[in-house]
C-alpha positions in Angstrom: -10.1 23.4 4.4 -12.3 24.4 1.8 -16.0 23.4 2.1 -18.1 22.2 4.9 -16.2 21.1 7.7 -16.2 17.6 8.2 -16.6 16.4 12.1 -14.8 12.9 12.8 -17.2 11.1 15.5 -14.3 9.4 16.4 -13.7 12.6 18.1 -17.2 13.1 20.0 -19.3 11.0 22.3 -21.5 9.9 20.3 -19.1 8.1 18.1 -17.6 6.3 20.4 -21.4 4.7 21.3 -21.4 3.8 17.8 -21.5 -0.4 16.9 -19.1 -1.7 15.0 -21.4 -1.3 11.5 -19.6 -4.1 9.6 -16.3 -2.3 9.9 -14.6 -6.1 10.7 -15.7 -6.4 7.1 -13.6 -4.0 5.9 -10.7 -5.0 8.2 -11.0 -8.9 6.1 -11.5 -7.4 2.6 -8.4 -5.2 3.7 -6.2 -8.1 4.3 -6.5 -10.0 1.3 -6.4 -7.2 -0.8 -2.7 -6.1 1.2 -1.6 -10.0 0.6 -2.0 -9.3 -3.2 0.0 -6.1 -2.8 2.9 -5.0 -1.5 4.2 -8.9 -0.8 3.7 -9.6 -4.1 6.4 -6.6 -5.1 8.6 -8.4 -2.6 8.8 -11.7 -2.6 7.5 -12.6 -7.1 10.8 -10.8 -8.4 13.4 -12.7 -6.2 11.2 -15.9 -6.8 11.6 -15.5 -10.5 15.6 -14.6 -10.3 16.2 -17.7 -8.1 13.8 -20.1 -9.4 13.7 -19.4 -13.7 16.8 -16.9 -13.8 15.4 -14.0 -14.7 17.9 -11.5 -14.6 17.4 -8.1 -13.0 17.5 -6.2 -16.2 15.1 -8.9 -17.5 12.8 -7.8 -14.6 13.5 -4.2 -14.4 12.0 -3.8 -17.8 8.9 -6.1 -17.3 7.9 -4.3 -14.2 8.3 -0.7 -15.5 6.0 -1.9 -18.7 3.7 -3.0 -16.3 3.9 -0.4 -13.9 3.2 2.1 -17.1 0.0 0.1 -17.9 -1.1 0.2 -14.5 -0.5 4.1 -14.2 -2.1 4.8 -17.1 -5.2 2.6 -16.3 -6.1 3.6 -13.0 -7.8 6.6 -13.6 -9.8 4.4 -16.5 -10.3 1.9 -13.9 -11.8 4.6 -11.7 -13.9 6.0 -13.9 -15.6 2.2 -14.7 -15.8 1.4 -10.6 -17.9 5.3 -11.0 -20.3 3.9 -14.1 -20.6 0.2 -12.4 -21.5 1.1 -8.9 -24.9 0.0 -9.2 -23.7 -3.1 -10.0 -20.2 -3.4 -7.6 -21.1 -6.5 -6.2 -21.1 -8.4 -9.5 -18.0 -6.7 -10.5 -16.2 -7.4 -7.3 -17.0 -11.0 -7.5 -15.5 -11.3 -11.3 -12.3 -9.2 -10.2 -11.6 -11.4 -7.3 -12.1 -14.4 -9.7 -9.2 -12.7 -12.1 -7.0 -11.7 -8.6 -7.2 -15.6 -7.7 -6.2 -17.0 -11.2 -3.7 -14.4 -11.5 -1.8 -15.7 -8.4 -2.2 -19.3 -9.1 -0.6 -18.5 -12.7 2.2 -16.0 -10.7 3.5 -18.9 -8.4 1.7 -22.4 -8.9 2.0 -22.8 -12.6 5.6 -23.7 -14.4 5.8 -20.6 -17.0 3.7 -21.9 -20.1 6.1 -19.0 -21.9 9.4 -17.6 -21.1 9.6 -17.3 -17.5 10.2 -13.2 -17.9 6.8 -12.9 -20.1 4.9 -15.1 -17.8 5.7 -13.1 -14.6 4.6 -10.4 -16.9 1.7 -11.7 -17.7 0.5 -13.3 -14.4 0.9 -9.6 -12.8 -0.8 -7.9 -15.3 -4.0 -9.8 -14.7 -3.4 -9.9 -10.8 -2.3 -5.9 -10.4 -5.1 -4.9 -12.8 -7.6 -6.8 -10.5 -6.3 -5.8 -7.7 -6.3 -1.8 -8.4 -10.0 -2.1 -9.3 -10.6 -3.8 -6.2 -9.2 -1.3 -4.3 -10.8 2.1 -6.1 -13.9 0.1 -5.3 -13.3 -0.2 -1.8 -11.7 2.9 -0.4 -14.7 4.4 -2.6 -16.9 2.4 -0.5 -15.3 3.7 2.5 -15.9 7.4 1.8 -19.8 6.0 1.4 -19.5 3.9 4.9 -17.7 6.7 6.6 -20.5 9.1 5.8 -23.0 6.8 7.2 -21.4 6.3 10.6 -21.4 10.4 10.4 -17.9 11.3 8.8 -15.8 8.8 10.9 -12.8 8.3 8.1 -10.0 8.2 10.5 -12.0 5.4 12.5 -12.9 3.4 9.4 -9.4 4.0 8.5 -7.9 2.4 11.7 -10.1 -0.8 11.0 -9.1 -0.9 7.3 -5.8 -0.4 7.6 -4.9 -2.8 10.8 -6.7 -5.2 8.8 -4.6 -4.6 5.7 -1.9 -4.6 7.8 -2.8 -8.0 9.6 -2.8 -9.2 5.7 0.5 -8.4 4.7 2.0 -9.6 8.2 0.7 -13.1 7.2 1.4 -12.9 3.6 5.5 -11.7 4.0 6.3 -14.8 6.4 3.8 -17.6 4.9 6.3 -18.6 2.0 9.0 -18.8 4.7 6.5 -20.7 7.2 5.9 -23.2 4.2 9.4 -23.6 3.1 9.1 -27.6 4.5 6.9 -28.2 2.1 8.8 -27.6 -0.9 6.3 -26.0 -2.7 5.6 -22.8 -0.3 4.5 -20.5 -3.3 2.2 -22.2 -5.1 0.7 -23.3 -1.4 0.4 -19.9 -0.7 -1.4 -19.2 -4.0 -3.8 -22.0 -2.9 -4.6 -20.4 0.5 -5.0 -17.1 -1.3 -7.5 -18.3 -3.6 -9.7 -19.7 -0.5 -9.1 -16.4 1.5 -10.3 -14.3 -1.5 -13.6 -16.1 -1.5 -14.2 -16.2 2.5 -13.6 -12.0 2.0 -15.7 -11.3 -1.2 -18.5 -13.5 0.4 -17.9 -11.1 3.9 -18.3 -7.7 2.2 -21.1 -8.7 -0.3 -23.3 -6.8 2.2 -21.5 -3.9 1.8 -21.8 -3.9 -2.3 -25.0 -4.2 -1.8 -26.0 -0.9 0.2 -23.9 1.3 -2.1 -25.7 4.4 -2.5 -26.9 5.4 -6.2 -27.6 8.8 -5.3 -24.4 10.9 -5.3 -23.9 12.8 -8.4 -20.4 11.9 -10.6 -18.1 14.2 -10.1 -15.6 13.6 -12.3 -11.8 13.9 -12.8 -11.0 17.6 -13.6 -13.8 18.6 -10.8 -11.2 16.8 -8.3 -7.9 18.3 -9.7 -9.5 22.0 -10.1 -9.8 21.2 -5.8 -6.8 22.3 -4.6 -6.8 20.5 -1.2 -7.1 17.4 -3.3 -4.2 18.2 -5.3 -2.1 18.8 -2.5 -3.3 15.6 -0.8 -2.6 13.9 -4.1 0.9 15.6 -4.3 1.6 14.8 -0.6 0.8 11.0 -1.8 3.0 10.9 -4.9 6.5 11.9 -2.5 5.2 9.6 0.3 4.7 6.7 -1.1 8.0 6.7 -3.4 9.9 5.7 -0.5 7.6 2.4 0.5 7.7 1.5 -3.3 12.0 1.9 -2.9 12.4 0.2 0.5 9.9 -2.4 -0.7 11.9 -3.1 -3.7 14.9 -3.2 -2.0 14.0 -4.9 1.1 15.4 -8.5 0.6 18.5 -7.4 -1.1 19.5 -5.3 1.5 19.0 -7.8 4.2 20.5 -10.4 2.2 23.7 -8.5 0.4 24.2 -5.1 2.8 23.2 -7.0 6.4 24.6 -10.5 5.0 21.9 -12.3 6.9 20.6 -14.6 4.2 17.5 -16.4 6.1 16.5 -13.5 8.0 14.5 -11.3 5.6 11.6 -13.1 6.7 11.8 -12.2 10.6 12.5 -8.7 9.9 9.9 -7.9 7.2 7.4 -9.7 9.5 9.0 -7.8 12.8 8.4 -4.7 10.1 4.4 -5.0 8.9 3.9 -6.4 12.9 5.3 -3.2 14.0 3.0 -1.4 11.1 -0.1 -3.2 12.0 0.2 -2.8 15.7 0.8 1.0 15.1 -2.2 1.7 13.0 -4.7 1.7 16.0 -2.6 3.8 18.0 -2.0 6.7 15.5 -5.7 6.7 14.8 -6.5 7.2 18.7 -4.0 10.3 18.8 -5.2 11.4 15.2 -8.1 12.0 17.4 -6.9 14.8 19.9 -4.1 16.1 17.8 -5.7 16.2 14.8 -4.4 13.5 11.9 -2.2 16.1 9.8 -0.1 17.0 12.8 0.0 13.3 13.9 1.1 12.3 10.2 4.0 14.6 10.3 5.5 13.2 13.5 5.1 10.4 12.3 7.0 11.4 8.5 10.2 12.9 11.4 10.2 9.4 12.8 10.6 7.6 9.6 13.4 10.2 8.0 15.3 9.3 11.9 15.1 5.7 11.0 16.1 6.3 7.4 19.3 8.1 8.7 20.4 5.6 10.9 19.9 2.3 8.1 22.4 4.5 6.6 24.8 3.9 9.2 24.3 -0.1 8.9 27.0 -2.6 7.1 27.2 -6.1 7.2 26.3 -8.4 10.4 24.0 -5.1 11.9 20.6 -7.3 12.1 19.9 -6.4 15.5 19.9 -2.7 14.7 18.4 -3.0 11.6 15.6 -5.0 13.9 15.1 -1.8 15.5 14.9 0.0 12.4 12.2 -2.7 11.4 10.1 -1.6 14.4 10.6 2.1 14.3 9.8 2.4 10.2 7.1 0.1 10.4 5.3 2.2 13.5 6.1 5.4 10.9 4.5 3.6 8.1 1.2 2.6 9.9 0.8 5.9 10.3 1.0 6.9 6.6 -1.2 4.1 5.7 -4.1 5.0 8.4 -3.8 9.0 7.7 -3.6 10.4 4.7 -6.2 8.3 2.6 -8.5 9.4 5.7 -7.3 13.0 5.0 -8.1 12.5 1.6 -11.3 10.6 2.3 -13.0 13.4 4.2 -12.3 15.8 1.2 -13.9 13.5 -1.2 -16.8 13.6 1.3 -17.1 17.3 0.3 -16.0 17.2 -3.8 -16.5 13.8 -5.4 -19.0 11.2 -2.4 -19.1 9.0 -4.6 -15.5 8.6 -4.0 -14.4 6.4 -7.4 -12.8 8.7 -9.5 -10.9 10.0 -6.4 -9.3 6.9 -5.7 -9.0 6.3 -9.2 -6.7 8.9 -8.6 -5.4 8.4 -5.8 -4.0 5.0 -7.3 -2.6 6.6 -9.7 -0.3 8.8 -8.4 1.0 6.0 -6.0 1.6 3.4 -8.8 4.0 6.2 -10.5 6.6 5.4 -7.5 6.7 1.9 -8.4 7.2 2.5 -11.9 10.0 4.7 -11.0 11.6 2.5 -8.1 11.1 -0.8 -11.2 13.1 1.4 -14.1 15.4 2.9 -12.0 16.8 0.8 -9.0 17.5 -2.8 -10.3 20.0 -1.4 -13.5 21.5 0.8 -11.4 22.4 -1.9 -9.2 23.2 -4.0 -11.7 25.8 -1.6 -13.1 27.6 -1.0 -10.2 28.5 -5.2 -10.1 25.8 -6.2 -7.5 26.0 -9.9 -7.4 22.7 -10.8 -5.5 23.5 -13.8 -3.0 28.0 -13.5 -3.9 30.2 -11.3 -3.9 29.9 -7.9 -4.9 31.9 -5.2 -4.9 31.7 -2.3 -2.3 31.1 0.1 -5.0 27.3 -1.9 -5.4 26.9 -2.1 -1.4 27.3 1.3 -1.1 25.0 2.1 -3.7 22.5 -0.3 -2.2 22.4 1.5 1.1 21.9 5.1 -0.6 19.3 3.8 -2.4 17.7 1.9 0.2 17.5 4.3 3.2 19.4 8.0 1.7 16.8 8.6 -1.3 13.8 7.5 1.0 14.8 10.1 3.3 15.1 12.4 1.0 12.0 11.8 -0.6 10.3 12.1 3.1 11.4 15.3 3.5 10.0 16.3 0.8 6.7 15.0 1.4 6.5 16.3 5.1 7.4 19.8 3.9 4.2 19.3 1.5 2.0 18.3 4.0 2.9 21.3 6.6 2.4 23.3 3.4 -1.2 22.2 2.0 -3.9 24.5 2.7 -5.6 22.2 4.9 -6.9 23.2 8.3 -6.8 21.7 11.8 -9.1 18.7 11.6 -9.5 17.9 15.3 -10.4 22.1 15.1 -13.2 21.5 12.8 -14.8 18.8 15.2 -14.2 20.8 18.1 -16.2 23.7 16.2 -18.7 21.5 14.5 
């Protein structure tokens, strides 16, 4: 790697002395930020087809305008979290406020509009939010990391179980709530009382941002050529979560034909993802968290290749599937920010425009999986929740499990080919 080597203390003995240093703060923040995330790309477009009847072309189109806003913003919303980090606390506080309305609007209010431009609305305001929120926080991380002496696969572990905890709750509350009649706008309610219980948490952490780190800026990073690897590596690795994620409930539901179990299996999914996180930080540790990353990318294309295989009534395979992709994705999700974390540390500390970055190479998967997958399944006949013809099924499972392993492929073969060196060889020569 290029630079100063960056020791992990979660490698040496005097880390692992260390206190916890508000890291269960990060963990919190982490959870409700996942619960405005990737459950929102899950469970908001089926809850607009089923309750308003959008149709799938209706929503392919809304979601790719949005996701093109969001791409284009993110950099602009890194470089305002890099000119308002003297101030982050304030600003948290008022982008929380906007994430909280935003979901109340998504799920508790009838559509004051047509139901299409009020889901676009309502996630405008809450994905806007919630990218700001998180530049500002993995930012923060690179800050907090440094303090507790270059531990970003440790903070990562916290941050990422936590997010992980947050999702796990967030994909099976609506189906826990189901009784009441009204599960998404109670959801919305609980999320609006989480966000302040976290915002109120981490206010300590705002607070001892340091000042003193020079601005970087954007070309700075992408002249870096770790960093653009890294940022490559995170453009191919994420495509696949934004596809399967996407795809999730209509697979279950029209593929499996198990109507009533999406909710088991995404939470026996994120479970599996959340319980995995800790564990691929510990071995991060001896093996160092690029070659730990890329078993975990050969586990994930295995599990890809078998959902392949899987036609209707398979649930309890695609169970196992559940558990094996979800252990894959915790390690994604704990790793490669903390890879990209550490070379922040040398480049860019104050971290901002990084993950300004960062974000946006990510949210150009979801535009592609919004503009691409729902037309194409709609031109082949898929009839969610009827009959469809094979023709759509089959098209379904290529999408759903052949292009994400693909596209994993792809990404590993990045990683084992960006010039970055043995991390757990840099601590062990620190």
């Amino acid at each position: 790697m290029e630079g100063r080597a960056l020791p992990d203390p979660a490698d040496a003995p005097r880390a692992r002395g260390l206190p916890l240093s508000g890291l269960p703060r990060y963990a919190a923040f982490a959870a409700i930020l996942s619960a405005a995330g990737l459950p929102i790309y899950i469970h908001a477009p089926r809850f607009y087809v089923d309750s308003y009847g959008v149709t799938l072309a209706q929503l392919s189109v809304a979601l790719f305008a949005l996701r093109l806003i969001d791409v284009v913003q993110d950099p602009l919303l890194g470089r305002l979290a890099e000119m308002t980090r003297a101030r982050r606390a304030a600003m948290v506080a008022g982008a929380g406020s906007i994430m909280a309305v935003s979901m109340v609007a998504l799920f508790a209010v009838p559509p004051l509009l047509p139901p299409v431009w009020w889901f676009a609305l309502s996630l405008a305001g809450l994905f806007t939010s919630f990218s700001f929120l998180t530049i500002c926080f993995y930012a923060q991380g690179v800050t907090k990391a440094e303090d507790l002496g270059s531990a970003h696969v440790r903070l990562a572990a916290w941050r990422e179980t936590g997010a992980l905890a947050g999702v796990c709750v967030a994909a099976i509350l609506p189906t826990a709530l189901a009784f009441t009649g009204a599960p998404f706008a109670l959801y919305a309610g609980i999320f609006v009382i989480a966000v302040l219980v976290a915002i109120t948490l981490m206010a300590p952490e705002w607070r001892a941002t340091g000042t003193e780190a020079p601005s970087t800026g954007l070309r700075a990073i992408l002249r870096d050529g770790p960093a653009r690897w890294l940022l490559a590596v995170a453009l191919l690795n994420a495509t696949p979560v934004a596809v399967t994620s996407t795809l999730f409930l209509f697979f279950v539901i029209d593929r499996l034909e198990a109507p009533g179990m999406e909710g088991p299996l995404l939470l026996l999914f994120f479970v599996s993802a959340a319980a995995s996180a800790p564990l691929w930080g510990r071995i991060a540790q001896s093996q160092g968290p690029r070659r730990t990353l890329m078993a975990a990318m050969v586990l994930a294309i295995v599990t890809f290749a078998f959902a392949l295989t899987l036609g209707a009534g398979d649930v309890a395979a695609f169970a196992v599937i559940c558990v094996a992709s979800g252990a894959a994705m915790g390690a994604d999700l704990t790793l490669l920010p903390a890879l990209f974390a550490r070379r922040m540390a040398t480049i860019a500390p104050s971290g901002a425009d990084g993950f300004g970055l960062w974000a946006f190479v990510t949210k150009l998967t979801l535009a592609f999986a919004a503009i691409a997958l729902f037309p194409a399944l709609e031109a082949a006949g898929l009839n969610t929740g009827g009959e469809s013809p094979d023709a759509a099924l089959t098209l379904l499972t290529l999408l759903y499990a052949g292009l994400p392993l693909a596209l994993k492929a792809a990404a590993l073969a990045a990683l084992a080919l960006a010039p970055i060196s043995d991390e757990r060889q840099e601590t062990r020569h620190a």
